[in-house]
N, C-alpha and C positions, 0 to 999 in steps of 0.2 A: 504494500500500500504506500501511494508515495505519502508527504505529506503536505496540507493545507497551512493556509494561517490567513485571518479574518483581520479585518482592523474596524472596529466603531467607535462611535463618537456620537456624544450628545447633550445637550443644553437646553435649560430650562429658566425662564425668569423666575426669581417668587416671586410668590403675590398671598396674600394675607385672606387668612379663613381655608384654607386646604392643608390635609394632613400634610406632613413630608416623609413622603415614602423615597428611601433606596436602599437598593440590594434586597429587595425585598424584605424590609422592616420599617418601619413606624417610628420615624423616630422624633423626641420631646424639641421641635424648635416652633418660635412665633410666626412659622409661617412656612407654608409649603411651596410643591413647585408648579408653575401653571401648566397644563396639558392639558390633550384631548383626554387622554387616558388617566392614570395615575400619576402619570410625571416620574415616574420611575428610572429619570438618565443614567445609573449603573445598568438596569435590565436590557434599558432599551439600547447603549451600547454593543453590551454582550450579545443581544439580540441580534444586532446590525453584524458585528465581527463573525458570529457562528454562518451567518445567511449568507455574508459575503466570501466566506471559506471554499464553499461551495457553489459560487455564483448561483445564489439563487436568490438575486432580486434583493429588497431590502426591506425596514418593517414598513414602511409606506405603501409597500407592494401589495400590502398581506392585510394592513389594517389599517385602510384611509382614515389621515386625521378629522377630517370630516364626516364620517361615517357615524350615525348613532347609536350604533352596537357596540363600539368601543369608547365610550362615553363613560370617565370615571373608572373602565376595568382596570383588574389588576393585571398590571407589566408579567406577571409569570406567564401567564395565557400566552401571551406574544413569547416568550422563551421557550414552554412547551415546542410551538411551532416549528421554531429553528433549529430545537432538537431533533423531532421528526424529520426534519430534512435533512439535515446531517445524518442522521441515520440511514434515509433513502438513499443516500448519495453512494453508503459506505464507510463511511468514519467517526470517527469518534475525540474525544477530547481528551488531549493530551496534557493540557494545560492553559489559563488564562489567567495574563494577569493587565490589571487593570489601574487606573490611577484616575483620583477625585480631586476635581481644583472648586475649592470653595475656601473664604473665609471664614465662614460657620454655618454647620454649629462644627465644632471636632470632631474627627473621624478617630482620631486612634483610640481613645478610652475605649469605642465599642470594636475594633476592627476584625478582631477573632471573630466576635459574636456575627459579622457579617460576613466573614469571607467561611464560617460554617454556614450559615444560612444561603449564598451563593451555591457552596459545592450541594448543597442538601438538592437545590430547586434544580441544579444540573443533572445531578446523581453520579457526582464525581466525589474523590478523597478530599480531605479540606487543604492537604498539600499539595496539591494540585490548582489551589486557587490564589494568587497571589492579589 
């Protein structure tokens, strides 16, 4: 099998009165991120990096930000997907690792607790997740 490798990328404004979800947790700041979906910019990254691995389109492909079915979902739904295709394709995850540029809230006091929560939603080792 040869190998692949994805690259995503994603950005979100806040804006105040939405949860802030990334990496798939919840986490304690005055203000979330604005999206059609969740605002999930780690998921939706990862999401983008896994689909483009495999040239298979991107998550706009899959789930118009405009679309009202994706209104508010949670970003895992859109990484499911990507997994599926990556798997249809043949391959598997060898490793991702990823990097958060924000001023706040801090990422490292929780960073374990996220990059387990990543491997969990992949179904990968948590060493495998940087």
């Amino acid at each position: 099998m040869d190998t692949r490798i994805g690259f995503g990328w994603d950005s979100h404004a806040f804006k105040a009165g939405v949860p802030l979800r990334i990496g798939g947790m919840t986490l304690e700041h005055p203000e979330g991120l604005a999206g059609h979906s969740d605002g999930d910019v780690l998921l939706h990254a990862i999401t983008d990096a896994l689909l483009g691995s495999v040239a298979a389109g991107d998550i706009g492909t899959y789930f118009p930000p405009g679309d009202p079915r994706w209104k508010d979902a949670n970003s895992a739904i859109f990484l499911n997907l990507a997994l599926e295709e990556l798997k249809n394709a043949g391959y598997q995850i060898v490793n991702i690792d990823t990097t958060l540029v924000l001023a706040a809230p801090k990422i490292f006091p929780i960073s374990g607790e996220m990059r387990a929560r990543v491997a969990d939603l992949l179904g990968v080792n948590i060493d495998q997740i940087s």
